[in-house]
C-alpha positions in Angstrom: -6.2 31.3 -7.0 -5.8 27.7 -7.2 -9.5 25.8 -7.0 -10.1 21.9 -6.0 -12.9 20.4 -7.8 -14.0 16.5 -6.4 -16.6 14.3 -7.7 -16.1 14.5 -11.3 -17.5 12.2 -13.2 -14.8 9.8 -15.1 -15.1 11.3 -18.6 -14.9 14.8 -17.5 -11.5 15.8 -19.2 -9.1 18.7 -18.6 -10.6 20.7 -21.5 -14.0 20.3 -20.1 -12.6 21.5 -16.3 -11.3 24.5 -18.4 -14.2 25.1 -20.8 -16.6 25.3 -17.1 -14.4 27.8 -15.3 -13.6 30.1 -18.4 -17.0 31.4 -18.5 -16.2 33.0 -15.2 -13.0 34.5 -16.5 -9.2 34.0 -17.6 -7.9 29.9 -16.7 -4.1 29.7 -16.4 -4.7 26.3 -15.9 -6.9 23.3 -15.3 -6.2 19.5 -14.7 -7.9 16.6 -13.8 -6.3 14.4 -11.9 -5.5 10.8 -13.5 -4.5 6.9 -12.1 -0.6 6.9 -13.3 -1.0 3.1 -14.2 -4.6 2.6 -15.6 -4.5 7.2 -16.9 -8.5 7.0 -15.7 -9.3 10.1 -13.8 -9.7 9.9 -10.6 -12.3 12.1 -10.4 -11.0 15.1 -9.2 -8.5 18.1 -10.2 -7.5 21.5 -10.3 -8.0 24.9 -11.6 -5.8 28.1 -11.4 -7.6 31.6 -12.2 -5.4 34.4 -12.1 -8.6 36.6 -10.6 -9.2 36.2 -7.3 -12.8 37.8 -7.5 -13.9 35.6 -10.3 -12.7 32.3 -8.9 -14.6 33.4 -5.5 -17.7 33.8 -7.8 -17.2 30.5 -10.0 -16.7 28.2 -6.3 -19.8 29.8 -5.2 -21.8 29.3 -8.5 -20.2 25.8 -9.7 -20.2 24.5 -5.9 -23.5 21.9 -6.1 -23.7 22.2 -9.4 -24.8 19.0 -11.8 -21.9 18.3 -14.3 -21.3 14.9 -16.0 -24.4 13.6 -14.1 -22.6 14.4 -11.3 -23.2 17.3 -8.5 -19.6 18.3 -8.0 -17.8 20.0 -5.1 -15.6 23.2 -5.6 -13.4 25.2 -2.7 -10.3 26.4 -2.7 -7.4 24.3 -2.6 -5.7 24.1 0.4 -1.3 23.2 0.3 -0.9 19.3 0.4 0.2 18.4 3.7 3.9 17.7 4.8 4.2 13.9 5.8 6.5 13.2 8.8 9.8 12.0 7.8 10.7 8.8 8.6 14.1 8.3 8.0 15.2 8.6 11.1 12.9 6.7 13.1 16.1 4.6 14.1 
């Protein structure tokens, strides 16, 4: 299950996104989402558990939660939506 978390404070890392969710079981993945110029984070990112029962549990446990002096937000990710196409407006 792919999980968005928002509201990250800015020296929250990937490894830290990671290290929060693995307590709640296996992490394929977890990245948090950076500026490409500037490489700050942009406080937010994603995680990808392979369980779907434990991700349920670690949104409804992490959702609220304090981390980095900051109470961050966790749901499931929903698919980035298509942007119309433009090209042939003429």
């Amino acid at each position: 299950m792919n999980i968005f978390v928002s509201n990250l404070g800015y020296s929250f890392t990937s490894e830290d996104l990671s290290e929060l969710f693995s307590s709640y079981g296996a992490v394929d993945s977890a990245r948090v989402i950076t500026d490409k110029i500037t490489r700050q984070s942009r406080g937010f990112g994603f995680v990808e558990m392979p369980d779907e029962n434990a991700a349920i549990k670690a949104i409804r446990d992490l959702n609220g939660t304090m981390q980095d002096g900051r109470s961050i937000k966790v749901s499931e990710a929903r698919p980035k939506e298509e942007k119309p196409s433009y090209s042939n407006r003429w």
